[in-house]
Structures are given as C-alpha cells and as structure tokens.
C-alpha positions as CSV (number, residue, x, y, z in Angstrom):
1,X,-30.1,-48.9,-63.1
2,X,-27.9,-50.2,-65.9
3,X,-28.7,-50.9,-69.5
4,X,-26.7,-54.0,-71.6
5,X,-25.7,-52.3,-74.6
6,X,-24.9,-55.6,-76.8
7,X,-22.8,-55.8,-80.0
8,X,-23.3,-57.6,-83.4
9,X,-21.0,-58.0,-86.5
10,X,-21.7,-60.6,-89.2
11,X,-25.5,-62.1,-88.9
12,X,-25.9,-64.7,-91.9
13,X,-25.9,-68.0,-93.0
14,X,-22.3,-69.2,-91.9
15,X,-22.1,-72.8,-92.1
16,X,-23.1,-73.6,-95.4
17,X,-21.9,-70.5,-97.0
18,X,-18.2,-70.1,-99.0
19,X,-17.4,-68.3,-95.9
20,X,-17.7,-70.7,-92.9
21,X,-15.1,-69.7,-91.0
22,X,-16.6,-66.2,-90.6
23,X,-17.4,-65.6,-86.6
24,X,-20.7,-64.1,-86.3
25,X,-24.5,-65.3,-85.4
26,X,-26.4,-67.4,-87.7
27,X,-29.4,-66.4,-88.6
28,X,-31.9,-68.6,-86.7
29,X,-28.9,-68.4,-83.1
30,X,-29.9,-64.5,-83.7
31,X,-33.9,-65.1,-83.6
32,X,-33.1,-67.3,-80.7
33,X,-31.2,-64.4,-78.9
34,X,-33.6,-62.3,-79.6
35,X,-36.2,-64.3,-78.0
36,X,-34.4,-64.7,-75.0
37,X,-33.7,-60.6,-74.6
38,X,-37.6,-60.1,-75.0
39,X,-38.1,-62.8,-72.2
40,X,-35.4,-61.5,-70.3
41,X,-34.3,-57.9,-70.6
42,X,-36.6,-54.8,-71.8
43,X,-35.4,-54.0,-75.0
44,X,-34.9,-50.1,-75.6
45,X,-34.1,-47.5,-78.3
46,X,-30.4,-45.7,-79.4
47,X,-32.9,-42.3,-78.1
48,X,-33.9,-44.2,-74.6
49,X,-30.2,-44.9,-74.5
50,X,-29.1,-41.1,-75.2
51,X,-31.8,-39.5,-73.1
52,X,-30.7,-41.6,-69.9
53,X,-27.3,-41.0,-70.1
54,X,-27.4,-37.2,-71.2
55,X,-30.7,-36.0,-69.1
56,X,-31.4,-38.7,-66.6
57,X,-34.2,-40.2,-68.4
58,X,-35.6,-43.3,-66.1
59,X,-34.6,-46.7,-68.4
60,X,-37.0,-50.0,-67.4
61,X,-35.6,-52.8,-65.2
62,X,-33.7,-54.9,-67.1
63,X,-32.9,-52.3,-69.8
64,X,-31.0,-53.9,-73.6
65,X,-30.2,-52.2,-76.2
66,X,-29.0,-53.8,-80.0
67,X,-26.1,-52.8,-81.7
68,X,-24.9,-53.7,-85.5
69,X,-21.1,-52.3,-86.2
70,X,-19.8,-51.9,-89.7
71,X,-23.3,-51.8,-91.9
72,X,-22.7,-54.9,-93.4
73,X,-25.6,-55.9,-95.7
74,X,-26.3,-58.8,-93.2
75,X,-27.8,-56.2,-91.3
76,X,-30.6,-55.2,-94.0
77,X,-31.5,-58.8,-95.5
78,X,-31.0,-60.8,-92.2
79,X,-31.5,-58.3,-89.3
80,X,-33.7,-55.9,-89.8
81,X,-36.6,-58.3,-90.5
82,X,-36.1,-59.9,-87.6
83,X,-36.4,-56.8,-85.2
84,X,-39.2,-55.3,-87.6
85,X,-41.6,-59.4,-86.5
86,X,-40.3,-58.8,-82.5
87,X,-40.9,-55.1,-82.7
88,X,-37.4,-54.6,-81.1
89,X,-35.6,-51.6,-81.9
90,X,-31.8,-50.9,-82.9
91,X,-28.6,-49.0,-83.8
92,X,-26.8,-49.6,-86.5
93,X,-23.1,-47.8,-87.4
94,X,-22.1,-48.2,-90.7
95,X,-18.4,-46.9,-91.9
96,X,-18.7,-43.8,-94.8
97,X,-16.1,-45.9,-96.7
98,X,-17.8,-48.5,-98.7
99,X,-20.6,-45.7,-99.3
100,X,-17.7,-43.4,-101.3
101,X,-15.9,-45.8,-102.7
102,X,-16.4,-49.7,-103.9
103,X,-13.7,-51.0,-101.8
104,X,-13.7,-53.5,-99.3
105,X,-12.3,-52.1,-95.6
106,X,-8.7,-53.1,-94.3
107,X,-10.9,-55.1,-91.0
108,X,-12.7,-57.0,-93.3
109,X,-10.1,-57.8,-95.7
110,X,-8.9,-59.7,-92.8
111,X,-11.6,-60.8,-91.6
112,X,-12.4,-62.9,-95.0
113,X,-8.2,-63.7,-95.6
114,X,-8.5,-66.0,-92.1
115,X,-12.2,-66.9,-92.7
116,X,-11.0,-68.7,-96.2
117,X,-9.2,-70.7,-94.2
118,X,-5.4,-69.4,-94.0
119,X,-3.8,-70.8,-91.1
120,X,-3.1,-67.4,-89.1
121,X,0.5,-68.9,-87.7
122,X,1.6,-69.1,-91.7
123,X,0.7,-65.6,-92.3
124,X,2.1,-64.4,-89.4
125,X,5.1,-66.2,-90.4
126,X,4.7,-64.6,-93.7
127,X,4.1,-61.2,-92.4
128,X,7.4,-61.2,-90.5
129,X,9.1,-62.3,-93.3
130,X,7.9,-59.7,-95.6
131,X,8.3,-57.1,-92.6
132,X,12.2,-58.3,-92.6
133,X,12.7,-57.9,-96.8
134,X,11.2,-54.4,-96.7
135,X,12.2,-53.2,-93.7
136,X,9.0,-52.0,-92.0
137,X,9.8,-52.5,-88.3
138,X,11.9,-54.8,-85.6
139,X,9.9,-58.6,-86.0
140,X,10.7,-58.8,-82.2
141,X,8.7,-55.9,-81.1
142,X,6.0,-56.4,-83.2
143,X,5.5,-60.3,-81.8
144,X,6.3,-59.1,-78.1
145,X,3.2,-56.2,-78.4
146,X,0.8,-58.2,-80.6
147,X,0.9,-61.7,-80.2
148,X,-1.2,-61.8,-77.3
149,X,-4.7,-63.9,-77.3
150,X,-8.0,-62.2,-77.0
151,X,-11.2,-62.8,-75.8
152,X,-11.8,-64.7,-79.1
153,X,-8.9,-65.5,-80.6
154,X,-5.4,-67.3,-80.3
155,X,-2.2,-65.2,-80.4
156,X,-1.3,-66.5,-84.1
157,X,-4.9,-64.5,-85.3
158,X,-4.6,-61.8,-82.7
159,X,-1.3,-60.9,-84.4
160,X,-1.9,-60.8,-87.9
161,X,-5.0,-58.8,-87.2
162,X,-3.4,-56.3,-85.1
163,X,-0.2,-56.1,-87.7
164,X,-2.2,-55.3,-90.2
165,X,-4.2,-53.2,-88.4
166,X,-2.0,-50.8,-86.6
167,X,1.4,-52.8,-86.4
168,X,2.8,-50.9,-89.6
169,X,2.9,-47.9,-91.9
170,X,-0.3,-47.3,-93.6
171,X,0.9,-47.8,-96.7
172,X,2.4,-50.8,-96.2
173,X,-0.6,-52.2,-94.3
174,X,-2.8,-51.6,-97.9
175,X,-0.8,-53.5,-100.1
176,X,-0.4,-56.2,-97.7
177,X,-3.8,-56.4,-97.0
178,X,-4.4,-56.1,-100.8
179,X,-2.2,-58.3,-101.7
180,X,-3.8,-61.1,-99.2
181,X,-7.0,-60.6,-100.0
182,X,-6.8,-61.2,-103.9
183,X,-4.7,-64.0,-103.0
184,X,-7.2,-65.8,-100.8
185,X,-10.7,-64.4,-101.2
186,X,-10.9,-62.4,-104.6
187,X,-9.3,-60.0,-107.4
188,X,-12.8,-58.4,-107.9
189,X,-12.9,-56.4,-104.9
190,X,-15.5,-54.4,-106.0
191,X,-17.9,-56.8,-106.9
192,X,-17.1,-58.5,-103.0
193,X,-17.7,-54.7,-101.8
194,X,-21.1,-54.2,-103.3
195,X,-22.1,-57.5,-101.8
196,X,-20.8,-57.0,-98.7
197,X,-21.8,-53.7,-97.6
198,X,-25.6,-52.0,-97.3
199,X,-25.5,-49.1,-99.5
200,X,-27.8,-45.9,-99.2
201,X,-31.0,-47.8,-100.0
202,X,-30.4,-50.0,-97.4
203,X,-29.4,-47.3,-94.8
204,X,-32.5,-45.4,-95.6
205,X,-34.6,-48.3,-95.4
206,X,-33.1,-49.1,-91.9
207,X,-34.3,-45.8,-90.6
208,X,-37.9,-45.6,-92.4
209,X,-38.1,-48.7,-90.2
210,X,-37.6,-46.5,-87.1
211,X,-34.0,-47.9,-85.9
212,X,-31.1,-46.2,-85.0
213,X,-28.5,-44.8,-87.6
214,X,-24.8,-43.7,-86.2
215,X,-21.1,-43.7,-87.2
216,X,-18.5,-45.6,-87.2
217,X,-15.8,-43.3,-89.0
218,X,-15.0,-42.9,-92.7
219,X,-12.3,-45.7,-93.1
220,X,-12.6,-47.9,-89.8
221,X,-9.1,-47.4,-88.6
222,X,-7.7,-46.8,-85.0
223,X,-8.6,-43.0,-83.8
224,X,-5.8,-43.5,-80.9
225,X,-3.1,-43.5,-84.1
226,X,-4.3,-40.0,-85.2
227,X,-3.6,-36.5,-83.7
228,X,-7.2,-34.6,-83.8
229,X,-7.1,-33.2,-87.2
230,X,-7.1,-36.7,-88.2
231,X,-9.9,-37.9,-85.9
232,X,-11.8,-34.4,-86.8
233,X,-11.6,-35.5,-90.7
234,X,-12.6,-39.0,-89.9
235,X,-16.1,-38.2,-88.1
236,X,-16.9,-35.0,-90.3
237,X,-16.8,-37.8,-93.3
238,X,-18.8,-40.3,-91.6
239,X,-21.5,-38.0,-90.8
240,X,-22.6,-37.7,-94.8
241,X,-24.7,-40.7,-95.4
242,X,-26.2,-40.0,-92.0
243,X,-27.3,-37.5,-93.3
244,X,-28.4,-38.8,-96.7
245,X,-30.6,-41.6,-95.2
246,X,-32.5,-38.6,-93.0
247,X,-31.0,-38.4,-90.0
248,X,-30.5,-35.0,-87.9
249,X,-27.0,-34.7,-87.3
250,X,-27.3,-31.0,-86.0
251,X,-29.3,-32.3,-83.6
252,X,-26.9,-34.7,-82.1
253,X,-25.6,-38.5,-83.4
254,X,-24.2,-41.3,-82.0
255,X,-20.7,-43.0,-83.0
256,X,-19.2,-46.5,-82.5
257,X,-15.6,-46.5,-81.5
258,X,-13.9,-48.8,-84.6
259,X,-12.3,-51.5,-82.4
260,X,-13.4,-49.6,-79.3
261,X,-10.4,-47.3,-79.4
262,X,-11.1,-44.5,-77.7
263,X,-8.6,-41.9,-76.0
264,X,-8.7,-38.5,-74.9
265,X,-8.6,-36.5,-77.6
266,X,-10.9,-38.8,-79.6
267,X,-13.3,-38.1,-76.8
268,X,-13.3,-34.4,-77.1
269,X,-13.3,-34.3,-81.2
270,X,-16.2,-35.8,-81.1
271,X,-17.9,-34.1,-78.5
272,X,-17.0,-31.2,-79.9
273,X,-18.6,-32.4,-82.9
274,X,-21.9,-32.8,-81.3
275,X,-21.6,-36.4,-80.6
276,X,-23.8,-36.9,-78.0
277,X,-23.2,-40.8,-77.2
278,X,-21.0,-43.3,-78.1
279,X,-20.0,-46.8,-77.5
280,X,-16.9,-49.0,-76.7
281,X,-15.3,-52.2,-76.0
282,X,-15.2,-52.0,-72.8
283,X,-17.0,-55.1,-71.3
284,X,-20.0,-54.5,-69.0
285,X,-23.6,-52.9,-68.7
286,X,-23.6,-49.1,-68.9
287,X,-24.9,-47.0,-66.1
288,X,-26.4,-43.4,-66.6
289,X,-25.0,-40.7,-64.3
290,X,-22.0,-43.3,-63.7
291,X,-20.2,-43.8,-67.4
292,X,-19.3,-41.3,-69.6
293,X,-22.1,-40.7,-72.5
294,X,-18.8,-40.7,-74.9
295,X,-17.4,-44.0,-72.8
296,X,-20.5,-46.6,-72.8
297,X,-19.3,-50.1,-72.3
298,X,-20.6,-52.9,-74.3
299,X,-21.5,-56.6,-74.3
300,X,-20.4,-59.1,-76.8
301,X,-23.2,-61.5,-78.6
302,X,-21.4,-64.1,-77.2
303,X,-21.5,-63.0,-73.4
304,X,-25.6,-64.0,-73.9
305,X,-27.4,-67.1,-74.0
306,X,-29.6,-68.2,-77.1
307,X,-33.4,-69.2,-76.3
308,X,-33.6,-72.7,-77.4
C-alpha cells in the first residue's frame, strides 16, 4: 500500500501573462490532471495521509494526495475552485513570511528574475563577478558544487538559484537578490508581494473549504544551514497563521520541507515540536509503516500525465 503524494507550485495563466517564463501548470493542464487522478488514483486527505502513516490507518488502492507549496495566491483564485467542483481534497503550506511582512521571498525573487527572461548563464557570469569584487567566496568552488543540472533545469539556472540560495552569506544573498529583482521584475516589491501571496483571508478561506493547512517555515530558506535553535525559531514562527486561519496546532500539524531539505536535526526539531507528518523531495510514492512520517517522499506535477 503506497499513496502518491504529488507537489504543485505556481497554478495560473502562464502563457499569456507578463510572466511566461514562470514553470508551473496552467490552469485548464491542472483541471486536466485532475481529471485524470479521479480516473486513476483515489484521491485522499492531509488527515488520511497522517493517520496511515502515524496509526496504520488502511489508505484505498491507488491512494493520491495534492500538495500546494509556498501559498501563493494561485492557490486561492485558481486552485481551490477547482478541487471544491471535483470534490478533491488538499494541503496547502504557505511560508509565515509574506503573512508578517510585505516582502517578496528570496525563492521567488528568483524565480520571477529568470522568468522575465534573464539568460541564467549572464547572471551567473555576473554573480561570479560580483562574488570576485566583494570577496564572498572562491568562484571555483562555488561552480564545481552548484553548477550541476537538475531534474528541471540546465546547470546555468541550477547555479544561480542555488548561489543565491545557500551559495553565500545571508546578507550578501539579500542584496543580490534585491538588487536583481528591482532590476528585472520591479522596485515596488510590496505591491508584487500582496499580489503574489494569499493572505489570512485566503488561508482561512482554504480551510472553511475543508483542505489541509501546514507549514512551510517562516522565511523559506534551507533548515540543513541552521543549527536547531535556528530550525526551532523557524517552525515556532510558521505555526502563527496556522493558527489564525483555525487550525489545531496542539493537536499535531504538518510541514513541507522548503526545497526538501531535511537532515537530522531538522527531523527531531520538528518532531519535537509536535509535527506529526511531513514531506520531501525525495522522488517516489510513500508507504505507511515503511517511510518515516517526518521523511514522506513526493511526486512532481510533471512525473503525471494530463487527461486530454
């Protein structure tokens, strides 16, 4: 018995939008998905999901659960109306962040820089140059550990992303990211923040709907750079608007691994915590009494077919 626990980002309008280069599921591709899960998998809840992996539960044949990381506003306009008409439940993780503060997150700063069409092998070329002037780090290393292709994505992007991600010192890494962002996408972050991200209307109207609400940290950054003070402060934080929009945190919540790091010590913080499930990168199906509640693989959107 195994249950395909599949992950969704950005679910809008892409081609026509000022964004096109944005990778995530247009609208109608995302109704087609969905109609080929309900022909082809059982869909099931976060709670199914918990219980089976925690207590044994018995998950239907077939078993798929929906996932929407980083509670983008996508995920109240476009999504939830579509799993309200299929009567398919979901979890959603948003980040604390953009709920504190009207900024847009270091990932999605990024995300739009390359999706406005900068050519990722002239910021990378850019990065090292500024990396050389300041002094922030050996260029060499830095190519040799990041410039690696993904699953999605050429070397060129996989290095800027991961540079300004982890590659450097924090503070570094938000001016750069700043700087980029104003440069290519906007000087009214704010404005780009509120349109961006659901706010606690949005989260609250996610659960009156009956789907899932879990966290995905306070500032989406990587909780294998921390020690476990650090990871401790991030989840304590992310657990507010959870708790704002009505969810029971004392009685156990869910988290999403930002970028599916995961070590150790992350683990055990949040398990200490009460955390009773949560989910990673890690590519497959999950299997109760096999995977680690706090270890849960995941699929991608793109590892499943769309119903034509």
């Amino acid at each position: 018995m195994s249950v395909a626990i599949v992950m969704y980002h950005y679910v809008r309008p892409i081609a026509d939008s000022p964004w096109p280069g944005v990778k995530g599921r247009e609208v109608d591709e995302f109704r087609g998905q969905l109609a080929w899960l309900r022909a082809n998998r059982t869909p099931v809840s976060m709670e199914d999901v918990v219980a089976a992996v925690t207590a044994g539960a018995e998950l239907p044949p077939d078993a798929a659960l929906l996932t929407f990381d980083d509670g983008l506003r996508d995920h109240h306009a476009h999504v939830l109306p579509a799993l309200v008409e299929a009567g398919v439940p979901a979890a959603f993780f948003p980040p604390s962040g953009p709920l504190a503060e009207p900024r847009v997150l270091d990932v999605h700063r990024i995300q739009f820089v390359l999706a406005a069409g900068a050519d990722p092998d002239v910021l990378a070329a850019e990065l090292d140059a500024a990396i050389v002037v300041r002094g922030l780090g050996d260029v060499t290393a830095l190519r040799e550990r990041y410039a690696h292709p993904s699953r999605w994505d050429p070397a060129g992007t996989v290095y800027v992303k991961r540079v300004l991600q982890r590659g450097l010192p924090a503070a570094a890494r938000r001016e750069l990211t700043g700087d980029l962002f104003a440069r290519f996408v906007t000087a009214d972050e704010a404005a780009f923040a509120a349109e961006l991200y659901c706010g606690p209307e949005e989260l609250r109207d996610l659960v009156a709907a009956g789907m899932h609400l879990g966290a995905h940290t306070h500032s989406h950054g990587w909780l294998i750079d921390l020690d476990a003070d650090g990871v401790r402060d991030e989840l304590v934080r992310s657990l507010a608007p959870l708790r704002e929009a009505g969810v029971d945190t004392d009685a156990g919540w869910t988290l999403a691994y930002p970028y599916g790091g995961h070590d150790d010590t992350t683990v055990a913080v949040a398990r200490g915590l009460g955390c009773t499930a949560a989910v990673t990168l890690e590519v497959g199906e999950a299997v109760p009494g096999v995977d680690d509640p706090l270890r849960l693989p995941r699929l991608n959107t793109n590892d499943l077919p769309i119903a034509p």
